[in-house]
TITI-516332 format. One line per 8 residues: number of its first residue (from 1); for each residue x, y, z of C-alpha. Coordinates in nm, 2 decimals. Layout:
BEGIN
NUM	X,Y,Z  ... .
//
This chain:
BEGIN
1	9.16,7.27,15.12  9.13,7.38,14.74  9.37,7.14,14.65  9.18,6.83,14.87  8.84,6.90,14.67  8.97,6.88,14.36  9.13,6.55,14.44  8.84,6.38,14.55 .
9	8.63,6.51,14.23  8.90,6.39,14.04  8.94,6.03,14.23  8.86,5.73,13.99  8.52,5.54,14.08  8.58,5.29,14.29  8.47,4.98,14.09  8.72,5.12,13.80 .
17	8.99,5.15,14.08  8.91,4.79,14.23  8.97,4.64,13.82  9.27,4.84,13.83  9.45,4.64,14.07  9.36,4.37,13.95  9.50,4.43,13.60  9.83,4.58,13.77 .
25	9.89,4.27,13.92  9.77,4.06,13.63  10.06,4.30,13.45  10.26,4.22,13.70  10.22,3.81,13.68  10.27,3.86,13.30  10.58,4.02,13.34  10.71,3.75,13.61 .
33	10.66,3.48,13.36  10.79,3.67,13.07  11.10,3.71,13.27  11.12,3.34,13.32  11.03,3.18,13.07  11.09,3.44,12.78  11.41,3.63,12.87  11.63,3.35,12.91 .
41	11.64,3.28,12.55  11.55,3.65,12.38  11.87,3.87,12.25  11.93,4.21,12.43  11.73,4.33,12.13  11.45,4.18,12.16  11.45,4.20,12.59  11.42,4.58,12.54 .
49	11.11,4.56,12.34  10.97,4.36,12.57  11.09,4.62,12.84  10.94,4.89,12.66  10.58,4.77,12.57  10.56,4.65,12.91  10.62,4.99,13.07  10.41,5.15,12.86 .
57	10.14,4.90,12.93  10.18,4.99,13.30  10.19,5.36,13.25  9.82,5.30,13.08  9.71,5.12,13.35  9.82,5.37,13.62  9.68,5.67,13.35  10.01,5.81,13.31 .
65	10.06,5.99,12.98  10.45,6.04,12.89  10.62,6.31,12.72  10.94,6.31,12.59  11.18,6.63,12.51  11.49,6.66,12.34  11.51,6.33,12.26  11.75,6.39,11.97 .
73	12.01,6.54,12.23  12.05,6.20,12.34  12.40,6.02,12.13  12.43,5.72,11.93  12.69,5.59,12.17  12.67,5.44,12.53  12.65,5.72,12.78  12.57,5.79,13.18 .
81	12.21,5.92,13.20  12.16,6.10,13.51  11.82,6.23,13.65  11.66,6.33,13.98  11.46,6.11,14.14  11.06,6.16,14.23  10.88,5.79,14.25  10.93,5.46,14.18 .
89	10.73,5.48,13.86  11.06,5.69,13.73  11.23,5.38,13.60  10.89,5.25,13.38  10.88,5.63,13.25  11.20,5.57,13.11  11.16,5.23,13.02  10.87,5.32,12.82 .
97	11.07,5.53,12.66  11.40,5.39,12.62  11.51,5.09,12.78  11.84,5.17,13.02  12.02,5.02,13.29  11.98,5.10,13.61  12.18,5.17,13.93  11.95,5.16,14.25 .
105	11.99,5.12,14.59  12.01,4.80,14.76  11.67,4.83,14.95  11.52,4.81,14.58  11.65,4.43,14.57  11.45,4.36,14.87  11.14,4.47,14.79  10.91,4.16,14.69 .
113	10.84,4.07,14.37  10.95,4.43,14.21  11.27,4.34,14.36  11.33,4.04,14.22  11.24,4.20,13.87  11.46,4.45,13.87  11.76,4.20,13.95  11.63,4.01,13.65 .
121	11.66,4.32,13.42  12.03,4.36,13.54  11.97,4.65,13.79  12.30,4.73,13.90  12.23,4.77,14.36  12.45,5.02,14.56  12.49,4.99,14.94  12.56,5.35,15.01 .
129	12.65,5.27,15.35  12.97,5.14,15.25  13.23,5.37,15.01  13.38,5.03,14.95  13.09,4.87,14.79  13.05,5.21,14.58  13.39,5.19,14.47  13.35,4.84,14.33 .
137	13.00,4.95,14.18  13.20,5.26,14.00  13.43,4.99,13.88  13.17,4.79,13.75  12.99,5.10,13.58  13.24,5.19,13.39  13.31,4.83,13.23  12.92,4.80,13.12 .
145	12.92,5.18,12.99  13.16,5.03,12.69  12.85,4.83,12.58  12.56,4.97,12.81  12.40,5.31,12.88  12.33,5.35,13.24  12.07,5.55,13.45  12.15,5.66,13.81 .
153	11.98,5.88,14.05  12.24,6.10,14.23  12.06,6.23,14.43  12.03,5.91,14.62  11.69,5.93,14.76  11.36,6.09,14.58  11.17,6.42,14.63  10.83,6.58,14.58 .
161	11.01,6.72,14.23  11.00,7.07,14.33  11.38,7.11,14.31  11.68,6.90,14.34  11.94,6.78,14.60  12.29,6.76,14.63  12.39,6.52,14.36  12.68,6.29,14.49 .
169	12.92,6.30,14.21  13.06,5.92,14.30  12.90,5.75,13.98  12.98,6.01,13.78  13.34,5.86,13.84  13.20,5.56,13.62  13.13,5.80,13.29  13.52,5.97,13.34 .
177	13.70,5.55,13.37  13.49,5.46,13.03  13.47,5.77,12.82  13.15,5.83,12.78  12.93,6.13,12.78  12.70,6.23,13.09  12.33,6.33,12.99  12.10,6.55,13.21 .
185	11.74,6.41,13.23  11.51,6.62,13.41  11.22,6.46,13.51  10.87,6.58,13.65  10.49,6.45,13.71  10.22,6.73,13.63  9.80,6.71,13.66  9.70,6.66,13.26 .
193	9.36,6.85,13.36  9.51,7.17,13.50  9.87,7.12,13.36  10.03,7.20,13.72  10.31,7.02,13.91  10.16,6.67,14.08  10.34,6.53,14.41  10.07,6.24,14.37 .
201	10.34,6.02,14.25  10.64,6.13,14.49  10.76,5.87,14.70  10.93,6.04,15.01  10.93,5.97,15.33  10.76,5.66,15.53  10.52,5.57,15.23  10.48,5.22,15.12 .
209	10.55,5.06,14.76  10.19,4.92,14.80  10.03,5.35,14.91  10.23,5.49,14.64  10.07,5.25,14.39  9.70,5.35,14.55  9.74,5.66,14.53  9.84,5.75,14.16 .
217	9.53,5.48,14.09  9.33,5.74,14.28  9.46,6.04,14.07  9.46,5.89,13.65  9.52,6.25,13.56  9.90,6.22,13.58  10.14,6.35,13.25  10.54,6.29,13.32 .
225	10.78,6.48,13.10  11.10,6.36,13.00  11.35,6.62,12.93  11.64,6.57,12.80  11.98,6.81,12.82  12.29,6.80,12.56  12.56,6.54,12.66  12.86,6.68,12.83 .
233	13.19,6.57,12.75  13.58,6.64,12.82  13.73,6.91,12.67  14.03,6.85,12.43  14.34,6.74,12.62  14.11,6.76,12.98  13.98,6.46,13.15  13.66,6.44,13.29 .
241	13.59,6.56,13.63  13.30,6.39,13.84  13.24,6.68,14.05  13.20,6.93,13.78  13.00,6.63,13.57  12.76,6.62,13.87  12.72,6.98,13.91  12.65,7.03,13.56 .
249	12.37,6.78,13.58  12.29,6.90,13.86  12.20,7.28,13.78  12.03,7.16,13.46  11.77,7.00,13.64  11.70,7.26,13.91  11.65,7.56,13.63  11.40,7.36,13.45 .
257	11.20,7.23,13.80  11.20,7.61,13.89  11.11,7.74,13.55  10.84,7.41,13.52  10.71,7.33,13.88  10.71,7.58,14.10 .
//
């Protein structure tokens, strides 16, 4: 009950929240026609400055301040960047941050106009129903990884960020084929006013792209904290192993979400 009344005293005024929507989906528009008209003739460069201030742009409108730890930890090199998963906003946290490449599932490509964007910014979609798809997906991941970093989400669904689940180590596979270093991201959304752990921004469950987006316009308090862990890589003479990659990931993230949000 506590936790109901001090949403509503914190819920933006309505004729703010009613502008708001209509500058997310004049952000939205922009970022359609930057896609088409722009991106076709802009270097990789320049496409992830255009990534970047547009993320950042959105986090503003949705009130999202971002925090970034550890950043240094992160290598010079291409590397697999794997994270649990709390909302669809995860992807413009880190965009806003650092431009990556994504792996999502294949439900993502369907969804309209968000969809369509996330194709256009080389999301790389993974049917999870079928091990054969994944295979050819791992395949593919470890050819971009000589040139690309990659983001996944092992987890392969999202949570209220509380803890983490199972990671499936079948990515990781990618990261062993091409060599490259797996970095832990732990990610989590927290009130800025009393500096607890938000679920405002989780999407689990039934909700809707279009609910999610209402209700973090609701609740502007929001602060998400990227934290980065120290690459692991292959021990001299050992090869990498994408169960013990994924577990490693894995614990990282849950001792920081019990130390930070619970």
């Amino acid at each position: 009950m506590t936790h109901t009344m001090q949403s509503s005293q914190r819920a933006t005024p309505f004729l703010l929240y009613i502008t708001l929507w209509f500058l997310v989906w004049l952000h939205v528009l922009r970022g359609v026609m930057t896609l088409l008209v722009l991106f076709p003739f802009l270097n990789a460069n320049s496409k992830k400055q255009h990534i970047q201030r547009w993320s950042k742009r959105l986090l503003k409108i949705f009130g999202i301040q971002l925090q970034v730890n550890n950043a240094d930890t992160l290598p010079d090199s291409t590397y697999l960047l794997a994270s649990n998963h709390v909302s669809w906003m995860d992807i413009h946290a880190i965009n806003a941050f650092k431009p990556i490449r994504f792996v999502a599932k294949s439900e993502v490509e369907r969804w309209p106009i968000f969809g369509w964007m996330a194709k256009q910014l080389g999301t790389v979609f993974i049917n999870r129903e079928s091990s054969r798809h994944a295979r050819q997906v791992v395949t593919d991941m470890a050819v971009l990884l000589k040139t690309q970093s990659i983001c996944i989400f092992p987890e392969g669904t999202s949570t209220i960020g509380k803890s983490v689940q199972t990671f499936k180590p079948n990515l990781f596979e990618a990261a062993a084929q091409a060599g490259v270093p797996v970095c832990t991201l732990a990610l989590a959304y927290f009130d800025r006013i009393t500096g607890e752990h938000s679920e405002v921004p989780a999407f689990i469950g039934d909700m809707g792209l279009i609910g999610s987006m209402a209700s973090i316009l609701k609740n502007r308090r929001l602060r998400v904290e990227l934290t980065f862990f120290s690459p692991i890589k292959a021990k001299s003479g050992q090869a990498l192993d994408r169960k013990g990659l994924a577990l490693h990931s894995q614990e990282q993230i849950a001792q920081y979400l019990a130390k930070n949000c619970n």
